[in-house]
N, C-alpha and C positions, 0 to 999 in steps of 0.2 A: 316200759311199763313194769311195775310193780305186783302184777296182776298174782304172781304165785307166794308173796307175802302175805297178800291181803284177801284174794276170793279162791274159794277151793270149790269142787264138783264131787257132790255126794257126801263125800269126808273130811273132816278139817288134816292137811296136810296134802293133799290129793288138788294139785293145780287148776286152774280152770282156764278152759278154751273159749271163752265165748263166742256168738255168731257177731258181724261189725255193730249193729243194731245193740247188743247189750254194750260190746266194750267200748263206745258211744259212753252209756250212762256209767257204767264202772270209772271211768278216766274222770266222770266228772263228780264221782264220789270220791277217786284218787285223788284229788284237787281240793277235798274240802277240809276248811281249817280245821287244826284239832292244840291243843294245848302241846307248847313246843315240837310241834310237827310228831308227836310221836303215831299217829294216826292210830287209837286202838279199836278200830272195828275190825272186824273180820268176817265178812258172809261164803257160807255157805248154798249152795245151790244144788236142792236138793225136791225131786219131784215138783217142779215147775214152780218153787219157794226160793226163795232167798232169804232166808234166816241169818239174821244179822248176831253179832255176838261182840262184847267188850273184852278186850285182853288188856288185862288188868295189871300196868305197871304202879310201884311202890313210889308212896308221895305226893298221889294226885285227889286222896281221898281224905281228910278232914270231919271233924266237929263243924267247926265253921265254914269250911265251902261244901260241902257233901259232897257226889265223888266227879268232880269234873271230867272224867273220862266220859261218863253216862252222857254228857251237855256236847261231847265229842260224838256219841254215839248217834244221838239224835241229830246233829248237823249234818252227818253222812247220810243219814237216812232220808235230813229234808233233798239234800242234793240228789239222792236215790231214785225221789217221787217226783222231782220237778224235770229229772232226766226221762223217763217213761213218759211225763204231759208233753215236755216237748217234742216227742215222738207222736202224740195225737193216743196213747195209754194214759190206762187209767191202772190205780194202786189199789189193791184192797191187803189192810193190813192187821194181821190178826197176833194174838198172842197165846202161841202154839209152840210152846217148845217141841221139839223131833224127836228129840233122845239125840241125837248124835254124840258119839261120844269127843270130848274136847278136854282140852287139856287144865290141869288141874286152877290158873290163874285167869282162867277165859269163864265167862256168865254170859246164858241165853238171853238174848234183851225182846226180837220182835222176827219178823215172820213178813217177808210182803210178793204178795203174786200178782204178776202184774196183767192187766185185763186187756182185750182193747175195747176202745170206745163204740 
């Protein structure tokens, strides 16, 4: 698993352990297409949030397509929330940036905690 590229604990760089139950939904976030496999989401988990975030590779952003990373971001995200239902969770999803501090080519996008039913 790809787990320390792509989800971190509290801080962006700082790995994440999750319990079997998350790293369940994370693999099937790791799984979700993204434009040439470059996968640019990155969440953080951070006081019982997962704050999602775009790291932002050169190329993928246009006039004419606007920035298809973002269209990567949200396919991780839907995979994110249909990983929690099929656990019998629910999502609630807000738009809260944390501050955390990230790296200069990385943008805050969403925010999601997951409930149970």
């Amino acid at each position: 698993m790809r787990f320390p590229v792509l989800f971190f604990e509290e801080e962006w760089g700082q790995p994440l352990n999750p319990d079997d139950a998350m790293a369940e939904v994370l693999e099937m976030v790791r799984w979700a297409p993204s434009a040439v496999n470059k996968q640019p989401w990155r969440i953080v988990h951070r006081d019982g949030m997962y704050h999602f975030y775009e790291k932002k590779d050169r190329g993928y952003n246009s006039d004419v397509t606007g920035d298809l990373q973002k269209i990567d971001v949200g396919i991780a995200l839907s995979h994110f929330i249909m990983g929690l239902e099929y656990q019998g969770k629910k999502a609630e999803v807000k738009i809260q940036d944390p501050g955390i501090k990230i790296p200069a080519d990385a943008e805050y996008i969403v925010s999601v905690m997951e409930t149970d039913t």
